[in-house]
C-alpha positions as CSV (number, residue, x, y, z in Angstrom):
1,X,-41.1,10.3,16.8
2,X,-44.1,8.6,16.5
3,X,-47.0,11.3,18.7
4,X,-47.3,14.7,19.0
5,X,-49.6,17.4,20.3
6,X,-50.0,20.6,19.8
7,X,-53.5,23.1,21.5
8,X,-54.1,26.3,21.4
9,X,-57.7,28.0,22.8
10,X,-60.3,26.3,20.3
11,X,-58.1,23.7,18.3
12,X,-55.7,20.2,19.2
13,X,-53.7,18.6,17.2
14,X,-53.0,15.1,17.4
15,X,-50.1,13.7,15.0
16,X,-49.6,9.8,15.4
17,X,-48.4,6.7,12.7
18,X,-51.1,4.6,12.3
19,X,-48.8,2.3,9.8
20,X,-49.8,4.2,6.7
21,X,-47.0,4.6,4.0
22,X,-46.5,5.7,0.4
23,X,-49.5,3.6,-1.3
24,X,-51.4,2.4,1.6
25,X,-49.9,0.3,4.5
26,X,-46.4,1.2,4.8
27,X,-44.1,-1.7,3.3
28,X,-40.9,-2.1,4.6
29,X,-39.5,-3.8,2.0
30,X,-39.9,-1.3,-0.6
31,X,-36.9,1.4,-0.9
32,X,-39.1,4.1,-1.7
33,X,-42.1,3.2,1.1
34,X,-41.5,5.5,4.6
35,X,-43.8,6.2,7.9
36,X,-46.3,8.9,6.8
37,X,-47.5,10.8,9.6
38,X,-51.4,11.4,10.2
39,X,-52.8,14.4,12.1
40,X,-56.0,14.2,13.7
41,X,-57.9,17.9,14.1
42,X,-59.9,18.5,16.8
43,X,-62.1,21.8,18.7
44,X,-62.2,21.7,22.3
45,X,-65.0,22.6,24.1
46,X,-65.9,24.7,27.1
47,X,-67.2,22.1,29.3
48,X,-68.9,23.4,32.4
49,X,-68.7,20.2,34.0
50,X,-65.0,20.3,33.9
51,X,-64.8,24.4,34.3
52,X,-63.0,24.9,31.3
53,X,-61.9,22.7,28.1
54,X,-62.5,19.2,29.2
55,X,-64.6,17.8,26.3
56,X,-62.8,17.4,22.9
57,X,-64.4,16.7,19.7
58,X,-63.2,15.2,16.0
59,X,-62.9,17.2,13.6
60,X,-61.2,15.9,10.8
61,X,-57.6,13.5,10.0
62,X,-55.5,13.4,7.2
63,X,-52.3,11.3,6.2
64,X,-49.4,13.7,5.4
65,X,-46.3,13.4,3.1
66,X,-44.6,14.0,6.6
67,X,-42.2,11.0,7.4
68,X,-43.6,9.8,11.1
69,X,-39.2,9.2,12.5
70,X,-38.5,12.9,11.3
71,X,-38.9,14.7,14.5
72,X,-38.6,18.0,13.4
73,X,-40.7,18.0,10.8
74,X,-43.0,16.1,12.4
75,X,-43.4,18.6,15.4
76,X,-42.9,21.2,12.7
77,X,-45.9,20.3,10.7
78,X,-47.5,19.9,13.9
79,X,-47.3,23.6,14.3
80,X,-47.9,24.2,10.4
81,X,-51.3,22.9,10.8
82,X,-52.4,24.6,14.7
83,X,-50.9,28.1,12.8
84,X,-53.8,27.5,10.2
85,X,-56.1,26.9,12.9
86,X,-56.5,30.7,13.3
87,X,-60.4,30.7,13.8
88,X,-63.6,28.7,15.2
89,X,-64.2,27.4,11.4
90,X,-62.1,24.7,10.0
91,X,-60.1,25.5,6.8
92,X,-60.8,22.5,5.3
93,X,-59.3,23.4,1.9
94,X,-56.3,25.2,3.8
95,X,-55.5,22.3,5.4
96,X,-55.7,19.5,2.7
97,X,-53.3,21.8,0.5
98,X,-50.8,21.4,3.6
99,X,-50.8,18.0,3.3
100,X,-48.8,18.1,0.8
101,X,-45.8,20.1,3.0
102,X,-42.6,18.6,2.4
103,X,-40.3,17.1,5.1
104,X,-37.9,20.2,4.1
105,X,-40.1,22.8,4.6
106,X,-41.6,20.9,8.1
107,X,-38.7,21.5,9.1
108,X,-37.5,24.6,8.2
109,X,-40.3,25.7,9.7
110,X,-39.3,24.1,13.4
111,X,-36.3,25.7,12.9
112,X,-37.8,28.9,13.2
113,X,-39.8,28.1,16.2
114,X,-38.9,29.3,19.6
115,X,-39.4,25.6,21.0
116,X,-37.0,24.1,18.8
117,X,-33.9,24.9,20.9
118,X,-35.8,22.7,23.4
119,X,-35.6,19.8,21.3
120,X,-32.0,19.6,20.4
């Protein structure tokens, strides 16, 4: 899995591979080198023009330890991040530290969501 989305009122989500890896580009050739996921953070805006939340803004992106064909902890970390998003003001700090969220843990968190019988 390469995309994912997650929204809830105020925040979206965006995970996509953008080719980044372990130390930079991601190298095929080097055992240790896999896909790392980035997730882009954005608010969405109440647009009047639109009646409702048309207009989307960046907010912020970060590369993750998250490996981009893991799609459960991809659409897990997904919903690690939008769970932190519990407010109008970014969490910058928060969400750095969960960077660092292992595949494991991703995943064991989609495990416990009620979508993931959806995506067996």
């Amino acid at each position: 899995m390469r995309d994912f989305i997650a929204k809830n009122d105020y925040w979206v989500v965006i995970g996509e591979w953008i080719g980044e890896g372990l130390s930079g580009d991601y190298d095929d050739t080097d055992p240790e080198d896999y896909p790392h996921m980035r997730y882009d953070f954005y608010t969405r805006k109440n647009d009047p023009e639109t009646h409702g939340y048309g207009r989307v803004e960046a907010e912020d992106s970060y590369c993750t330890m998250i490996n981009a064909e893991d799609r459960d902890a991809v659409i897990g970390m997904g919903f690690i991040f939008l769970n932190a998003l519990d407010s109008e003001q970014f969490p910058k700090r928060q969400i750095q530290e969960l960077t660092w969220t292992s595949n494991n843990e991703a995943v064991a968190y989609f495990r416990t969501l009620e979508i993931s019988q959806h995506y067996s």
